[in-house]
DOTORKE-197479 format. One record per residue: residue in one letter; x, y, z of N, C-alpha, C, O in turn. Coordinates in steps of 0.05 Angstrom, whole numbers, plus 5000, padded with zeros to 4 digits. Example, Ala and Ser with C-alpha at 12.3 -4.5 7.8 and 13.67 -1.06 7.14 Angstrom:
BEGIN
A526448865156524649105156526449345156528549345169/S525749555142527349795143525850015157526850235161/
END
This chain:
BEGIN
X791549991181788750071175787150041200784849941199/X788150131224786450131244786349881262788049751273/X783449881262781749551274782149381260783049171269/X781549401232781849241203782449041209784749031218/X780748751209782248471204781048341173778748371165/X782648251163782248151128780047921131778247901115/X780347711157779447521156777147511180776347301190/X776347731185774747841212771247691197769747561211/X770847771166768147701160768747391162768147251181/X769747331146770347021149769746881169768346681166/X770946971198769946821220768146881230767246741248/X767047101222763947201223762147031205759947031214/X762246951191760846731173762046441181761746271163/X763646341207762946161218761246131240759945931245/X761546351254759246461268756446361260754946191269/X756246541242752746541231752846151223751446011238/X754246031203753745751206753545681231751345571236/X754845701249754445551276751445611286750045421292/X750745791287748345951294745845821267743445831273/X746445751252744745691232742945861223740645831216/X744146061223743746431204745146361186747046201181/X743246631168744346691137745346921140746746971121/X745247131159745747411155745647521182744247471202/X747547681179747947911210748248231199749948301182/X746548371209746048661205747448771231746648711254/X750248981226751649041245751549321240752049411217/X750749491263750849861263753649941269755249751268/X754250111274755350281282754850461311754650701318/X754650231323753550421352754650231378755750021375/X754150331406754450211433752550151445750750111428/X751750111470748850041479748750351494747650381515/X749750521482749350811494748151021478746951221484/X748750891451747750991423748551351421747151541414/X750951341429751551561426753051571397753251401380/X754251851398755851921353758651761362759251631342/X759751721374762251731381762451421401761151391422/X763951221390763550901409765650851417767251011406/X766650711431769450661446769150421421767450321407/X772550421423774350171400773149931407772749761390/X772449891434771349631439769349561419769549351407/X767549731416764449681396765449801372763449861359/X766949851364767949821330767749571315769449421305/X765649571315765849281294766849341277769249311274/X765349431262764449491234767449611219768149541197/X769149841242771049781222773649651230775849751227/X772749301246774249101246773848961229775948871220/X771648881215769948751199771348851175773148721166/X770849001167771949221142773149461131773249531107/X774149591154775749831156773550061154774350291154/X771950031152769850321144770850461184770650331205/X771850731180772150871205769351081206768951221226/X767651091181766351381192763551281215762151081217/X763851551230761251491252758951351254757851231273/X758151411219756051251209755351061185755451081161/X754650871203754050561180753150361188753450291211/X751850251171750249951181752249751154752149821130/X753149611160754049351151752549141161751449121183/X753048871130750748731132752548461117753448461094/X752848241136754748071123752447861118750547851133/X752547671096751547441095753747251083756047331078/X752646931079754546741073756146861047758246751044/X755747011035757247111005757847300997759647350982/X756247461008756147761000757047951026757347861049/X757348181020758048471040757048751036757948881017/X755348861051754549101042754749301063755049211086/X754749581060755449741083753749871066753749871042/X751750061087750150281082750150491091748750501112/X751750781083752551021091751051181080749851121059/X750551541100749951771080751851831070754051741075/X751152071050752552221038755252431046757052501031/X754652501076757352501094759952361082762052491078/X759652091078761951851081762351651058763151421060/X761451811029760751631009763851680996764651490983/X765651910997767951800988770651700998772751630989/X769251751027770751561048770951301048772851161045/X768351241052768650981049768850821029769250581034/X768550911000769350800979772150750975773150570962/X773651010994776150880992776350721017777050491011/X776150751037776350501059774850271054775850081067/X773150211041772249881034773449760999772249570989/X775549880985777149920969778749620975780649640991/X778349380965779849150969778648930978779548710981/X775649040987775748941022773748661009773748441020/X772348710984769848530982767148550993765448360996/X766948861000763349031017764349140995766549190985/X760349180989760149400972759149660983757849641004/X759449870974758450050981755650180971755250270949/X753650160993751150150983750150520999750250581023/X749450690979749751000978747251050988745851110968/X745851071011743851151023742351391010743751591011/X739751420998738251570990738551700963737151870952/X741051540955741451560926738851330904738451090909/X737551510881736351290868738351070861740851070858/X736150870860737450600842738750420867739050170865/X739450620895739950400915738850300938739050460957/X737350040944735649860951736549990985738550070996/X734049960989734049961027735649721031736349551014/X736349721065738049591070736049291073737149071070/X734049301076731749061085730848991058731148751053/X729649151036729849091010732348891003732148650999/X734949061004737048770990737348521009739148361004/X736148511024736648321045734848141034735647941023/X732548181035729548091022730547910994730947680988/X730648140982732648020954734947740955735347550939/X736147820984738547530980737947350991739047130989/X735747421009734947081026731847021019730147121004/X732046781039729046671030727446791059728546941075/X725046691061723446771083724646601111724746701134/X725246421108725646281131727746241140728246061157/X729846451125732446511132733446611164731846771173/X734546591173734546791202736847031194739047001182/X735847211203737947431205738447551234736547591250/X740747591240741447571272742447881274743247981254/X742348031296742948221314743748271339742748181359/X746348461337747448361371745048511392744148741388/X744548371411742548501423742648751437740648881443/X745848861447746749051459745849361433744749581435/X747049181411747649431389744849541379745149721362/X742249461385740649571365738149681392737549521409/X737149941393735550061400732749921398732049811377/X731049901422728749861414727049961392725549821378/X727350251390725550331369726750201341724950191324/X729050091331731550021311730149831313728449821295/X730049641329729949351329725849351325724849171312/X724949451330722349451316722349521289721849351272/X722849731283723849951253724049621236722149531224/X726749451239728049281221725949101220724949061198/X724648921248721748811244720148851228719948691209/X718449081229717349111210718549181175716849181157/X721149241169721949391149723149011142723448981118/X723648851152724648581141722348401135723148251117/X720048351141718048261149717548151113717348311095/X717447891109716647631125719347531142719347421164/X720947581131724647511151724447641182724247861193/X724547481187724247481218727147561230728447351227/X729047821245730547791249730247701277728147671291/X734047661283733347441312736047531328738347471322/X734947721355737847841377739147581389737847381395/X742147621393742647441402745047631419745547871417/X746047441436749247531448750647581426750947481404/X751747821443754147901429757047711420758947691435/X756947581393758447351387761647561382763847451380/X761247831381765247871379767147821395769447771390/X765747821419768247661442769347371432771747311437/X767447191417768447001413770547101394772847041401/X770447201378771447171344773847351342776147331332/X772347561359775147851358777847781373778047791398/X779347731361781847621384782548001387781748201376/X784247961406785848241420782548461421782848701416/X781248411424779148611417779148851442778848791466/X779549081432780049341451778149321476775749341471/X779049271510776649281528775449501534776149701521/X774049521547772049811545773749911575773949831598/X774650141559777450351583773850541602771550611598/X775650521620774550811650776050861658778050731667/X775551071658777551311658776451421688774251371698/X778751601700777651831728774851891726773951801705/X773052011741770652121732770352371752770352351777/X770252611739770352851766767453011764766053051744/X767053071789765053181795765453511788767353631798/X763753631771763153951777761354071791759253991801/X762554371790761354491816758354641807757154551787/X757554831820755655021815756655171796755355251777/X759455231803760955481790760655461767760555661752/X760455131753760855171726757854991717757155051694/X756354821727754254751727751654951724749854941708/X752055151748750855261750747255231763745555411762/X746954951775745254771787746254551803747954391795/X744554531830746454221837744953941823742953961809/X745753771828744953521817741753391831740353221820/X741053561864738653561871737053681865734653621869/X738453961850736154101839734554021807732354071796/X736353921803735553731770733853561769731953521754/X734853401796732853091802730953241817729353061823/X730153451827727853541832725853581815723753461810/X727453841802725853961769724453701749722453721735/X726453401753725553281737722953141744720853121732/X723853051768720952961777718553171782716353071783/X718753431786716453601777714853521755712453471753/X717353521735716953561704715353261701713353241686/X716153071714714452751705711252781722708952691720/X712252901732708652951748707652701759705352651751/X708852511775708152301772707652221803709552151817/X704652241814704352131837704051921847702451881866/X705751701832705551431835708451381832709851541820/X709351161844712151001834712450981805710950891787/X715251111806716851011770718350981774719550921795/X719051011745722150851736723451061714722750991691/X725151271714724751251694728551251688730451331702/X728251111661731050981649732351121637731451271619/X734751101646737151271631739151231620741151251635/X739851141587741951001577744051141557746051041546/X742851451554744851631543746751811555745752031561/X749251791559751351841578751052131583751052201607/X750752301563750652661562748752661587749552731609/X746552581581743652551602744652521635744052661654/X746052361634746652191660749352451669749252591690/X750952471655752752671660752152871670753152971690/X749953001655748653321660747053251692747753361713/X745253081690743153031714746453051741746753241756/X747652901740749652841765751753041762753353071781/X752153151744754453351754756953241743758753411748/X757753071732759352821727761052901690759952941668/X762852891696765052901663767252691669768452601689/X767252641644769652431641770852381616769852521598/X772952201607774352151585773851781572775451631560/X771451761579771251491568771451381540772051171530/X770451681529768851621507771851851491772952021505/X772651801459773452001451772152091442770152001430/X773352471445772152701442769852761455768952961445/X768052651479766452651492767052651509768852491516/X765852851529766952891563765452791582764652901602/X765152501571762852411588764352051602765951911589/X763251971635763551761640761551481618759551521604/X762551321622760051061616759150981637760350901657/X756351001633754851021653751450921647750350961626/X750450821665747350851673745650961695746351011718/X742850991684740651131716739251001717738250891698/X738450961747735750971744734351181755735051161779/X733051341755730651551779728751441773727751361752/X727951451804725451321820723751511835725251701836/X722251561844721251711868723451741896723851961907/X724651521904727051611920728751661919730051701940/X729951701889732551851884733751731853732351671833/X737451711856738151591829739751371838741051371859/X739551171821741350931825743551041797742751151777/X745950971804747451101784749750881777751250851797/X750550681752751350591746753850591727754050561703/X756350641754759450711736761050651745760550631769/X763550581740766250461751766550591776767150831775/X766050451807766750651829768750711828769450951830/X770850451824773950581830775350821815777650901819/X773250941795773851151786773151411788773951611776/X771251361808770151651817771351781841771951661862/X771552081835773352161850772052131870769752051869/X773752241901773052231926771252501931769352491947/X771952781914770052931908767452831892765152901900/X767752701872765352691864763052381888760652411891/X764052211897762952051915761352251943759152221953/X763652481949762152591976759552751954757252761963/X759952841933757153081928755652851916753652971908/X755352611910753352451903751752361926749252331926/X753252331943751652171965751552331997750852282021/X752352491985751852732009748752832022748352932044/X747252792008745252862013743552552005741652551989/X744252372014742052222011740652131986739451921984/X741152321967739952241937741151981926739651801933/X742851911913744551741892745551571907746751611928/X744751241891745951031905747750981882746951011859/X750450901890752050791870752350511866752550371886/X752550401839752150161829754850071807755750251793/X755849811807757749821794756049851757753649831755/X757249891741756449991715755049741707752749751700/X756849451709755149251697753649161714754148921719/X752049231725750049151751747049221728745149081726/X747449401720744549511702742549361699740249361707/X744349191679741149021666740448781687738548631683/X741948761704740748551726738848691747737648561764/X738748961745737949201767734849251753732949341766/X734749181727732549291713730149021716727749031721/X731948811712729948581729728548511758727248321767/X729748821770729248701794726648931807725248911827/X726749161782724849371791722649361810720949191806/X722349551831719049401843716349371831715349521813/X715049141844712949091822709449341832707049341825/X710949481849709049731855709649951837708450171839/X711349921821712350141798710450251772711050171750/X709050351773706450421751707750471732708150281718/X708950701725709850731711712750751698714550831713/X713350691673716450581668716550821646715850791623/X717651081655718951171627722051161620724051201633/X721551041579724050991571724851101551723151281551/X726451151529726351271501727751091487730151051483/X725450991478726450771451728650751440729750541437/X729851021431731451111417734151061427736051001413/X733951081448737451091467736950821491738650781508/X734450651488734950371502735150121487733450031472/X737749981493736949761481735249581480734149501501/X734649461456733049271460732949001485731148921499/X735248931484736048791512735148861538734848701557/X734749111538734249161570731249291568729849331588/X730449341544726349271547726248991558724948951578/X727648771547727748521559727548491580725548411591/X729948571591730548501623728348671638728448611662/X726648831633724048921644721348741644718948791649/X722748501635719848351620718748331652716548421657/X720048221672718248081698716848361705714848321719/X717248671698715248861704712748791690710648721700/X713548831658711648931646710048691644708148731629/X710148471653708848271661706948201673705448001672/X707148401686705848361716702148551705701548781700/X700548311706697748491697697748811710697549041700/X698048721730696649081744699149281737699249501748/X701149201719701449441717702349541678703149401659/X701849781680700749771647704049831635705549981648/X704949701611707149711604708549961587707050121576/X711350011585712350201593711750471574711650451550/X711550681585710651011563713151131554715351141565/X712551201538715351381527715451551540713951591559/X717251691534718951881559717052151550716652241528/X716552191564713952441552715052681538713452811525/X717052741538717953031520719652851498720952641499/X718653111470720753001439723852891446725453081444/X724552751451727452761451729052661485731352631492/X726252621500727552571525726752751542726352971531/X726152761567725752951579728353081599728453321602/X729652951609732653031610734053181591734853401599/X734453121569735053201541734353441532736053601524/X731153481534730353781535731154031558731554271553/X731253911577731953971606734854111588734854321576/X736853931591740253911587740354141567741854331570/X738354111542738454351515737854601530738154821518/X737054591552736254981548738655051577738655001601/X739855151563742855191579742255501612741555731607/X742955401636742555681645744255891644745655901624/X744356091664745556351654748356311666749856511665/X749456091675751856001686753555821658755855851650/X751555671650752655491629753055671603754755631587/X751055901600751456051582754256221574755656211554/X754356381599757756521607759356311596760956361577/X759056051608761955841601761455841573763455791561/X759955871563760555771526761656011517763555981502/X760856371525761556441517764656611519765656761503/X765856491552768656441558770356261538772756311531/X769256091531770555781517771455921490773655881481/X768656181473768856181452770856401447772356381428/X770956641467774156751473777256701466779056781452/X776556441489779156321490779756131463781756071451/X777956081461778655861433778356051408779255941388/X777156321402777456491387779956571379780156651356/X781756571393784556701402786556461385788356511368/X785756221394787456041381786656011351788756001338/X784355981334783756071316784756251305785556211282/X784956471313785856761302789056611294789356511271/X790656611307793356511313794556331289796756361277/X792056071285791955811273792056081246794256181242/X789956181229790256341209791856531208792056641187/X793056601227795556731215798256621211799956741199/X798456371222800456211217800356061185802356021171/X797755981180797755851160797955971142798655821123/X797556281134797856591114800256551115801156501093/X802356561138804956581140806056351132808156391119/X805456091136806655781121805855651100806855431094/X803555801080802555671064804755741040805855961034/X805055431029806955391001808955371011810855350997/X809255361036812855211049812454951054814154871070/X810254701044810454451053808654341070807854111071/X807854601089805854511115803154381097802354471075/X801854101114799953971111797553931123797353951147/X795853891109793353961129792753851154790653901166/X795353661166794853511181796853711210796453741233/X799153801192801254091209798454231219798154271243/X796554301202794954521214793154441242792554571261/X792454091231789954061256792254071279791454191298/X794153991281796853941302796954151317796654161341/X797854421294797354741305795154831321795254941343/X793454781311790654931339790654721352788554761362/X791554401365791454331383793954551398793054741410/X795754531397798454651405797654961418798555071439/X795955061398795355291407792255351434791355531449/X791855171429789655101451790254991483789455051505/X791754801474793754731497794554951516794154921541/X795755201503796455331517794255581540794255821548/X792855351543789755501554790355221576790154981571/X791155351603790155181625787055041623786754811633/X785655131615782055021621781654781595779854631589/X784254851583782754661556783754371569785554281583/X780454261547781053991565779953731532778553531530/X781053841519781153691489778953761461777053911457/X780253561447778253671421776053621430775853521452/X773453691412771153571415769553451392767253371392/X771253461375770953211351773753251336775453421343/X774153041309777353061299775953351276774053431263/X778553411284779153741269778253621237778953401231/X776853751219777253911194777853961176776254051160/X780153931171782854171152782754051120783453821116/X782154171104780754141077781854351057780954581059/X783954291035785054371021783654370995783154170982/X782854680987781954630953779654420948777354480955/X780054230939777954010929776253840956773953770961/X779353820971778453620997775553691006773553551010/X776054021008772854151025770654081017768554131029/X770753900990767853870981766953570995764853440992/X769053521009767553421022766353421048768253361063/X764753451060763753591093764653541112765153701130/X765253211113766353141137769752901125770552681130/X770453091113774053061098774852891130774052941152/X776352721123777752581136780852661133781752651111/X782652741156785652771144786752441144786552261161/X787952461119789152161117791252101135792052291149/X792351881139795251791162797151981146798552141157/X796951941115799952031113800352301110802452381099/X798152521120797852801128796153001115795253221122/X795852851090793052991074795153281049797353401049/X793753271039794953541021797053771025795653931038/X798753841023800054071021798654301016797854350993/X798454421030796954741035799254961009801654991012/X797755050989798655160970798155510969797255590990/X798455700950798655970959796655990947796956220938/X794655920939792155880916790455870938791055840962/X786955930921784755710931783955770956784656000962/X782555630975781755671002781655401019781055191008/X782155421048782255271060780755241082780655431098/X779555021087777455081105778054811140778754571143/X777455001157778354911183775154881200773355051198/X775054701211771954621222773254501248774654301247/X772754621271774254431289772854561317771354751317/X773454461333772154441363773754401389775754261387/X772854501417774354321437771654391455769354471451/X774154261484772554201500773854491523776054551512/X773654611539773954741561773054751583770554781584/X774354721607772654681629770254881630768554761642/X769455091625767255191629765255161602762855221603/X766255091584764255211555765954851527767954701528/X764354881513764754731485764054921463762055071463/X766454921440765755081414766454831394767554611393/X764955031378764354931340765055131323763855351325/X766555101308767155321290768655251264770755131265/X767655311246768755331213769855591209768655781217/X772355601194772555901180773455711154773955471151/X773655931136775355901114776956001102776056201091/X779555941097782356191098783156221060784456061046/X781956441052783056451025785956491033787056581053/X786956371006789756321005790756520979793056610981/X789656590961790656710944788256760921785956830924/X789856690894787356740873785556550870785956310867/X783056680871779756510873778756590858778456830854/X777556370841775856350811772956520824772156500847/X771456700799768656830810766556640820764456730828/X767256320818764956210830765156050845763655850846/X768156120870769556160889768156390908766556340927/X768656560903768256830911765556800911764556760933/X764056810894761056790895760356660910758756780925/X760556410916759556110937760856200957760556030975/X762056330964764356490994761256631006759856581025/X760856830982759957050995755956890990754257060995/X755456740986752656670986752056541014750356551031/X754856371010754256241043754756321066754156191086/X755956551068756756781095754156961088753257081107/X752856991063749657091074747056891085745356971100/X747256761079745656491099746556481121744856421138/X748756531130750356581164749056721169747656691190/X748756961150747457311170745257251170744157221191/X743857211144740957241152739757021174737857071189/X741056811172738956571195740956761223739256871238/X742856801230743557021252742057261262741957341285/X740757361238739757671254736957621257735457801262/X735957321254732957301255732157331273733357261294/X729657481274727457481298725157321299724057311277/X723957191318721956941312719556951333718957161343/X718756811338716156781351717856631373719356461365/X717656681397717456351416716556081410714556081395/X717155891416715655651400716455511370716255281361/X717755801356719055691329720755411321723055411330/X720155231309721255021301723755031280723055111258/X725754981283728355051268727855041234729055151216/X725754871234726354821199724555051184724555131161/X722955121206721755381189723555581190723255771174/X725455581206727855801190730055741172731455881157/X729955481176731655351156733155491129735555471124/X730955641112731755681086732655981087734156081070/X731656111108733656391116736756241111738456381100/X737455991119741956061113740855891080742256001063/X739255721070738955561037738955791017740355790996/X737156011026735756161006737956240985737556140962/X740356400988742656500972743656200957743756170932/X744256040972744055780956743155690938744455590919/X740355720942738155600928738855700909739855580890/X738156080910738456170878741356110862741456070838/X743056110873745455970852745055690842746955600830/X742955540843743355300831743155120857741654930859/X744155170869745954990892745354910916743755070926/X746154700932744954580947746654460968748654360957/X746654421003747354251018746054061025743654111025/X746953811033745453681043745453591070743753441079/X747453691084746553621109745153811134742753811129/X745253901146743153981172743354301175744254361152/X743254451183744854691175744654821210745155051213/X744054681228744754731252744554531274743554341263/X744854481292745354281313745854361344747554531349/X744454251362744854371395747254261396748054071382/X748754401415752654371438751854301461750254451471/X752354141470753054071492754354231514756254371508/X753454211536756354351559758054171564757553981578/X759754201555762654061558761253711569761353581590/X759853681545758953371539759453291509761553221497/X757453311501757553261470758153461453757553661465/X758853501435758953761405756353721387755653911373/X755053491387752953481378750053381388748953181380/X749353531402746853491420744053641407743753861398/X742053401409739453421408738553461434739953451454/X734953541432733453461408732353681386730553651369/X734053911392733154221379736354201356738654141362/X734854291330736054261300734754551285732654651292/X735954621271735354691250735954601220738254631211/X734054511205735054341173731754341166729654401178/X732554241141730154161121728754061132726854221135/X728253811145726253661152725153731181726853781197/X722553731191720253651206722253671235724253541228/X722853741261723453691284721953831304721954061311/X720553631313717653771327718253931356716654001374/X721053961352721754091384722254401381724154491368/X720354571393721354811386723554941397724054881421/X725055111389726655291395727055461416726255691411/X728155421441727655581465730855711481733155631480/X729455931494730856081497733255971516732355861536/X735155971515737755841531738755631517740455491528/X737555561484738555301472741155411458741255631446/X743155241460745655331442746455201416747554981415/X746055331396746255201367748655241354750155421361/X749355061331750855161309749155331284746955261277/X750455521273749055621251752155511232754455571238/X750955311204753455341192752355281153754055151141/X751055321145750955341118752255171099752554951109/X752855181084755955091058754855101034752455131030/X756855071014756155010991759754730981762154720989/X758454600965760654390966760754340932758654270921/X762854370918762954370894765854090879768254120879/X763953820867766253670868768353720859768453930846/X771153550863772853630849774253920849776553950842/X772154210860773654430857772854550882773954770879/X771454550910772054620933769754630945767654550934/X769754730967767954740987767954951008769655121014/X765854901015766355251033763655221052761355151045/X764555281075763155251097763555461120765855491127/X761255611133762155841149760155711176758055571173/X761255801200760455591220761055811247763155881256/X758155891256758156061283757155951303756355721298/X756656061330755555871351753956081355754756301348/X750956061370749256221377747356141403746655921410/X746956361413745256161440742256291427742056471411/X739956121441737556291442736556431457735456331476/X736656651454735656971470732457091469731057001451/X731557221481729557371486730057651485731557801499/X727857721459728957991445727758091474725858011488/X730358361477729558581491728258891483728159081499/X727458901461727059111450723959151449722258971447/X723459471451720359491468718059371442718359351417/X715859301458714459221433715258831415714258721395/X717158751431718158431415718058321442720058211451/X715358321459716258141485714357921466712457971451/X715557651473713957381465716157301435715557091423/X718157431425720257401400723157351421723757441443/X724657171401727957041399728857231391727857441382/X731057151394733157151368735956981372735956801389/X738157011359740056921364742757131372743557311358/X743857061393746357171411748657011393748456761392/X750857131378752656991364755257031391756157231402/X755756821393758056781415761056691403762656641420/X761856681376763656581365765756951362765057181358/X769056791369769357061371772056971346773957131347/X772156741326773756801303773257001288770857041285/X775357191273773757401252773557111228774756901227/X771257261209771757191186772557331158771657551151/X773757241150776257331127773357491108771257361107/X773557771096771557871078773457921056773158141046/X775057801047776957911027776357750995777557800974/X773657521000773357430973770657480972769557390951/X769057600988766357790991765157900960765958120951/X763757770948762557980931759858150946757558090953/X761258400947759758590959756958690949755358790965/X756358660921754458680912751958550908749858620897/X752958290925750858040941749958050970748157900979/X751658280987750458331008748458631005748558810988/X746858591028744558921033746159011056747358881073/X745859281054746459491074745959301104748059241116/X743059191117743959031141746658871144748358851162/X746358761120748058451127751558481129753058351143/X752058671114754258941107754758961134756658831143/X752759141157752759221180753259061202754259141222/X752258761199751858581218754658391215755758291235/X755958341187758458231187761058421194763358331195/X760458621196763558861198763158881227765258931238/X760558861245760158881276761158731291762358771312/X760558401272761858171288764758161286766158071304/X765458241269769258141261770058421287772058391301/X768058721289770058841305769158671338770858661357/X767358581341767558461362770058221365770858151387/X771058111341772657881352774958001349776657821350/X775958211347778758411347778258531385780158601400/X776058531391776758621428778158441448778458511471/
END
């Protein structure tokens, strides 16, 4: 079962006695706060086997609780299955905030403890106020004591890229950025999310799985970047283009938070983002923000980071690479569904299949790994979104039903995302129907035209709407920014239901992916990649739209035709002949 230790809470509740705590609130995160954490910072499923990305577990002297979305609710019911946590169903009625049941099991003058690495400043305020009269209380990270064999944190090579595939050098970034801060005084400003730090320097690596990123920190200053990562792992290419020009001082990785105490005290201004700093290292800033004359630290002035915004609007170099990536990885796709038409009902398992498009990807010199775990969702499995394949291979792929593949990599020039779904045989009409409602939410949020400035959730219900009228409903996001061969899931531009105050701009690269998820009898999910464009057509200067860069066909053979209009007819038979060139 993984990390899994039986007796891991146990000595975690000698812990908290020694400490003279009642309770420890443990996330699911690194001090990088990225989706994806090295084994080292797996607590949570050492503690209790829970593996999905996301969870807050919450041990006290007696009790166990883990708090997941709806992503991971029948996951983890079966991974905390024995364990003695309960599973507490996030945004479901009837189940208590995580600070509510806490409230509920202790008294006021209880202490509740936090590792100080693991929780974000804005987190660690959030729980302040959301625990309040309970005072929680950061401390050192107590798993080194407790975790025997506990996984160390691996660094890996780190290589530098070029123009060729960057498409900017790393001085021209740290220029643009300090334009962008406008700041004619000394700063600071802090950098603790790896994608960020990767994109600004030019820099990929294998630290992280499924992420092509080093572990790492910044600082930029008015004189350049201090950059904090395993030297002995950086190549001799990437050392001469860092410091070739004078910009970037290199620092060993754990040097950071001693580097952050030492800031100059002529530094006006400190920008940080709550969100992606730990609380620990607002700390280690205290001898700044201390200091009367100078006023304490501003948030990072753009939604989401100002790097981050920067990194989201991709140029016309990074653009080509996504849509080389989606070629070549189109091809293996294509391949993957015709093999599985040709092996389905001989035994093969959904786990043969994720195996297959690695195998078939492989055979692409540039590929340079997944970019999250594959997908592969038989019949019922699909209902759930983010299906886990089990160790012992997951379902037998049958001549029935449909099967749905969600999977990604990484390529040296480009990152894809992509869902299809492979009917297999005979499909019930409300199969076919939920096929063909959610491949019209593909087209229509695809062929939209918009204003400049548009915020994703006001298009949102262009891929819900066909949904909606069947009854039916998803709940999670229905689009998400890609990374350049960094992350697969990059902010701070979304499209979904709710409020994201960052608008939509031209060079951002999204997923468009819809679903409908039906328990017990299947799921279905259609999943394209799109960049943001500037209509060319006379009369639409100041309007988007979306460039679909995905070159899988999709299967129209469980299509009810009498649910699509003449456009949408036109716009799905255009794309499939584009992914046949």
């Amino acid at each position: 079962m993984g990390l899994y230790d039986a007796d891991a809470i146990s000595r975690l509740r000698e812990i908290l006695g020694q400490e003279d705590a009642s309770a420890m609130i443990v996330p699911s995160s690194d001090p990088h706060f990225g989706e994806y954490v090295p084994d080292h910072y797996k607590c949570i499923e050492w503690l209790c086997g829970f593996t999905g990305e996301a969870g807050t577990l919450v041990v006290t002297m007696d009790r166990a609780a883990l708090w997941t979305d709806s992503r991971f609710f029948i996951q983890a019911a079966a991974e905390l299955d024995g364990t003695g946590v309960e599973l507490m169903r996030q945004n479901v009625p009837g189940t208590p905030s995580l600070a509510q049941w806490l409230k509920d099991n202790l008294a006021e003058d209880d202490i509740v403890v936090m590792d100080e690495d693991l929780f974000s400043y804005s987190d660690y305020t959030a729980m302040v106020d959301a625990l309040a009269p309970v005072t929680p209380s950061l401390v050192e990270d107590p798993f080194d004591r407790i975790w025997k064999d506990r996984p160390a944190l691996v660094f890996n090579p780190v290589r530098h890229i070029g123009v060729e595939i960057s498409g900017e050098t790393s001085m021209s970034k740290y220029e643009r950025l300090c334009r962008t801060l406008a700041m004619p005084v000394p700063f600071a400003y802090i950098m603790t999310a790896m994608d960020d730090i990767a994109w600004l320097c030019n820099l990929r690596g294998t630290d992280v799985e499924y992420n092509a990123l080093p572990m790492a920190y910044a600082v930029v200053d008015n004189r350049g970047i201090a950059l904090f990562a395993r030297q002995a792992m950086l190549s001799e290419e990437a050392v001469a283009a860092l410091t070739s020009n004078g910009l970037t001082e290199l620092r060993e990785y754990e040097e950071f938070g001693r580097y952050l105490q030492t800031l100059p005290k002529d530094c006006v201004r400190i920008f940080a983002s709550g969100k992606v700093t730990a609380k620990y290292f607002f700390a280690a800033m205290d001898n700044v923000y201390n200091n009367p004359s100078i006023p304490s630290h501003v948030p990072d002035p753009v939604t989401g980071g100002t790097v981050a915004m920067m990194k989201a609007v991709k140029n016309e170099v990074e653009a080509d690479g996504f849509r080389k990536a989606c070629v070549v990885d189109g091809r293996a796709i294509s391949r993957v569904i015709a093999w599985v038409r040709e092996n389905a009902g001989t035994g093969i398992t959904e786990k043969d299949v994720a195996l297959k498009i690695e195998e078939y990807r492989k055979e692409s010199a540039d590929y340079l790994g997944e970019s999250f775990p594959s997908i592969v969702a038989y019949g019922a499995n699909a209902a759930l979104p983010h299906y886990s394949i089990p160790e012992s291979g997951g379902a037998e792929i049958g001549r029935d039903g449909l099967l749905l593949i969600d999977t990604g990599a990484h390529y040296a020039y480009g990152t894809t995302d992509t869902t299809r779904m492979i009917p297999l045989g005979n499909l019930t009409q409300e199969e076919k129907d939920d096929y063909t409602a959610v491949l019209k939410g593909l087209i229509r949020l695809s062929m939209a035209v918009f204003p400049q400035g548009t915020r994703g959730c006001l298009l949102d219900i262009l891929a819900r709407g066909e949904v909606y009228r069947r009854g039916k409903r998803y709940l999670h996001g229905t689009s998400h920014g890609i990374g350049h061969v960094l992350c697969v899931h990059e902010g701070p531009q979304s499209i979904r239901m709710e409020e994201n105050p960052v608008a939509l701009a031209d060079g951002m690269v999204l997923s468009v992916e819809p679903g409908v998820y039906v328990e017990g009898s299947h799921g279905i999910r259609h999943e394209n990649t799109v960049i943001v464009t500037p209509c060319t057509d006379a009369g639409s200067e100041g309007f988007s739209r979306f460039e679909t860069i995905t070159r899988a066909p999709i299967d129209l053979s469980p299509v009810n035709a009498s649910m699509l209009d003449d456009s949408e007819k036109e716009w799905i038979e255009s794309f499939n002949r584009c992914c046949s060139l």
